[in-house]
C-alpha positions as CSV (number, residue, x, y, z in Angstrom):
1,X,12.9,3.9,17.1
2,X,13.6,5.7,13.9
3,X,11.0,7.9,12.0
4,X,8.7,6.3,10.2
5,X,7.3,7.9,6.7
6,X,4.4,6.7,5.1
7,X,4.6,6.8,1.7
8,X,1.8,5.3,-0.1
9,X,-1.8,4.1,1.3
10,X,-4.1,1.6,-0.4
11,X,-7.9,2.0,0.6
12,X,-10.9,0.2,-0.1
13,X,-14.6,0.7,-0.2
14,X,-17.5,-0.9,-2.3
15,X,-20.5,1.0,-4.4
16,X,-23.3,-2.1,-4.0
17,X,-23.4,-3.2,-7.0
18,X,-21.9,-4.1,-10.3
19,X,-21.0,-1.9,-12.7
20,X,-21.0,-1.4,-16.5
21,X,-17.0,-0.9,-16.7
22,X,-16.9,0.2,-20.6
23,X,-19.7,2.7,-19.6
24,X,-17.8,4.4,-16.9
25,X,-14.5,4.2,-19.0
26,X,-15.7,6.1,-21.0
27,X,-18.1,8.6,-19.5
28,X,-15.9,9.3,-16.4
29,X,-13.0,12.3,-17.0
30,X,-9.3,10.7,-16.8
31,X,-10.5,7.3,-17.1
32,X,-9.1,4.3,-18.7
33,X,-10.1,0.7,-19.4
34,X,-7.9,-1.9,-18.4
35,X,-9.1,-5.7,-19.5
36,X,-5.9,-7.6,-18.1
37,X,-6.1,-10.1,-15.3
38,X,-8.9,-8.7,-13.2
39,X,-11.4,-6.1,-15.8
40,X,-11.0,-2.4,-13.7
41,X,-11.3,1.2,-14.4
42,X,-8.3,3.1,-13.7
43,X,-9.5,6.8,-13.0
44,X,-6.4,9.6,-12.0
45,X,-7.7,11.5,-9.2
46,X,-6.3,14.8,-8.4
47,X,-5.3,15.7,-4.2
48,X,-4.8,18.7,-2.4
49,X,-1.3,18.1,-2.2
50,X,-1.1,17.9,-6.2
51,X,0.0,14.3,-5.9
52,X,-2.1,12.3,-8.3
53,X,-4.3,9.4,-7.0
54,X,-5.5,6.1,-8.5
55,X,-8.6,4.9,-8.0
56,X,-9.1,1.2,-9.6
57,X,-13.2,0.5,-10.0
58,X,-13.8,-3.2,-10.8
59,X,-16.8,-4.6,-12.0
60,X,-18.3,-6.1,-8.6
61,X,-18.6,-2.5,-7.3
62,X,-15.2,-2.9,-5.3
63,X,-13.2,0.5,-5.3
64,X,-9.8,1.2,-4.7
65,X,-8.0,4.2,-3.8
66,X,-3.7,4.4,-4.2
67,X,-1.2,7.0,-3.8
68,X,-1.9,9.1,-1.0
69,X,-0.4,9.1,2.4
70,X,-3.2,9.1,5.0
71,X,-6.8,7.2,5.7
72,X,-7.9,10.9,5.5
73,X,-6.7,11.6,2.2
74,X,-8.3,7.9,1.2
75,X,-11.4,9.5,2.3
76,X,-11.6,12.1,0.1
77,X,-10.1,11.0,-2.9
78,X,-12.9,7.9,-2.2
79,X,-15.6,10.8,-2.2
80,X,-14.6,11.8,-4.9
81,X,-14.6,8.5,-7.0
82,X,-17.9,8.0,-5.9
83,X,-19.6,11.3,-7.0
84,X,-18.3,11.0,-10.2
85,X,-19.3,7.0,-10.8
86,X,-23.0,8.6,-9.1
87,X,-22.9,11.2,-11.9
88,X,-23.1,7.9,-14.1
89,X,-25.0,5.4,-12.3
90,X,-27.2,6.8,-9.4
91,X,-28.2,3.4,-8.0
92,X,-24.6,3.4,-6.2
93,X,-24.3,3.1,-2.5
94,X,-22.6,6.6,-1.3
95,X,-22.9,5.2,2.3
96,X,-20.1,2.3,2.6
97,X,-16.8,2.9,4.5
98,X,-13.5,3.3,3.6
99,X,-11.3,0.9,4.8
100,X,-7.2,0.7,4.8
101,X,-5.9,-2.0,3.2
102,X,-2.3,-1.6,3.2
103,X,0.8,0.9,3.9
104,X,3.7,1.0,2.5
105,X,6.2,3.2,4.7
106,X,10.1,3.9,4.7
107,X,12.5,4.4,7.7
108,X,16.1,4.9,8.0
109,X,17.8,2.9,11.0
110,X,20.5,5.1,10.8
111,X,23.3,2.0,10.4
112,X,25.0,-0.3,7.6
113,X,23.3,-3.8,7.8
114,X,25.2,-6.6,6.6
115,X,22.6,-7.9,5.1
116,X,23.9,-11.5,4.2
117,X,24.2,-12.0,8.2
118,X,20.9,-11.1,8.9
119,X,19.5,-13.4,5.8
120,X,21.5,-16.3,7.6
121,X,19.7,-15.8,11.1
122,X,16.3,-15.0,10.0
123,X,14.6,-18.2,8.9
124,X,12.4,-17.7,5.2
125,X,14.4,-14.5,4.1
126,X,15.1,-13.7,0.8
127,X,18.5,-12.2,-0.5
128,X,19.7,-12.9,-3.7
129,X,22.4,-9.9,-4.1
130,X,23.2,-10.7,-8.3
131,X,19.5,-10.5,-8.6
132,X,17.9,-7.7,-6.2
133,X,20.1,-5.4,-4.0
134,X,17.5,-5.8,-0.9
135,X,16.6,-8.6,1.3
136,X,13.0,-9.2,2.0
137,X,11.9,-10.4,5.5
138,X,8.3,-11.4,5.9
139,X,7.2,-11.5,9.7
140,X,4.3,-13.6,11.1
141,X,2.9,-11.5,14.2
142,X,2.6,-9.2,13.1
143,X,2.3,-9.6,9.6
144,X,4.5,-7.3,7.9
145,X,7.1,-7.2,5.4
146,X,10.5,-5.9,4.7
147,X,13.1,-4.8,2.2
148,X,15.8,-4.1,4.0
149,X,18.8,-2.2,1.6
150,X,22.8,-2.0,3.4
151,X,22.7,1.0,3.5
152,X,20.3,1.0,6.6
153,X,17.1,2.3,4.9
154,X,13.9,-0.2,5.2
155,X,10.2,-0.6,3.4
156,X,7.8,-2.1,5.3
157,X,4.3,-3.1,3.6
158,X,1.2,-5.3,3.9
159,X,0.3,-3.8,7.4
160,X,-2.8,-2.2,7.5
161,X,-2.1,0.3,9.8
162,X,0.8,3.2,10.9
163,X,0.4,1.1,13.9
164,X,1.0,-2.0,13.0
165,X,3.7,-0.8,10.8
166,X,5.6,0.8,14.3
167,X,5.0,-2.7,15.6
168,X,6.3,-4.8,13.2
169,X,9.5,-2.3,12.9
170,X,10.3,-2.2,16.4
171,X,10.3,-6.2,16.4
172,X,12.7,-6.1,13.5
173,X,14.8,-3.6,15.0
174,X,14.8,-6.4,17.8
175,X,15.9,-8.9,15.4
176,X,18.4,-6.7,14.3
177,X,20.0,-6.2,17.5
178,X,20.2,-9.7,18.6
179,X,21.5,-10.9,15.6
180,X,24.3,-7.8,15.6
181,X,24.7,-8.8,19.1
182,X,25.4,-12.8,18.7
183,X,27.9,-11.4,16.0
């Protein structure tokens, strides 16, 4: 099975409460407002590995952590978030867990796909070449998806685990072969 990278995490934890959004917008360092669709609080969180996290604060006390690459990392860039929205508001629950909500990981299979051949024979693809150079498989059990590109390197997303991402890959690699197979 090829390598799998993780590239990006998405966690979640919750304060428990609501929260005054303008007040932490503008209170909190690196913070920013956003009103559109759902009201958050976008806050850029510094990491060890001088990437830059997002954490997105919403108004029902739900908090969300993006662009790291572990549930570690999640963990602290959560701690973080939450000692700075205490510094604001100390009736926040510290104590909540921080759950993974997604991965989004990339792998190489180390071939050419024909792509068109493998839309044909998987049932509910998407490949519309003039439009998007990568087809998009969404698998059932268990639940993953996938862009796929020719040139033999994948995305795999909305699994909430490394495991589950193996899985998933490993029954696509499956697919793969039988369909190269029947060829």
């Amino acid at each position: 099975m090829p390598e799998l990278k993780v590239e990006n995490v998405i966690a979640a934890s919750h304060l428990g409460k609501e929260l005054e959004l303008v007040r932490l917008a503008t209170e909190m360092p690196k913070a920013r407002y956003s009103g559109s669709g759902n009201p958050s609080v976008i806050v850029e969180v510094d990491t060890e590995n001088t990437k830059r996290a997002a954490g997105i604060i919403f108004g029902n006390g739900k908090i969300q952590v993006t662009g790291i690459n572990s549930l570690n990392e999640s963990r602290q860039v959560m701690e973080s978030l939450k000692s700075m929205v205490k510094n604001i508001d100390s009736k926040i629950n510290m104590k909540r867990a921080t759950k993974l909500e997604n991965i989004v990981a990339k792998a190489n299979l180390g071939k050419t796909l024909d792509l068109q051949a493998i839309a044909l024979a998987i049932p509910g693809s998407e490949y519309e070449p003039t439009h998007f150079k990568g087809l998009v498989i969404r698998l059932d059990d268990p639940r993953a998806s996938f862009i796929l590109f020719q040139s033999g390197v994948l995305i795999v997303t909305d699994v909430p685990s490394e495991t589950k991402a193996k899985k998933a890959l490993k029954r696509l690699e499956k697919f793969i072969k039988e369909i190269s197979d029947n060829s």
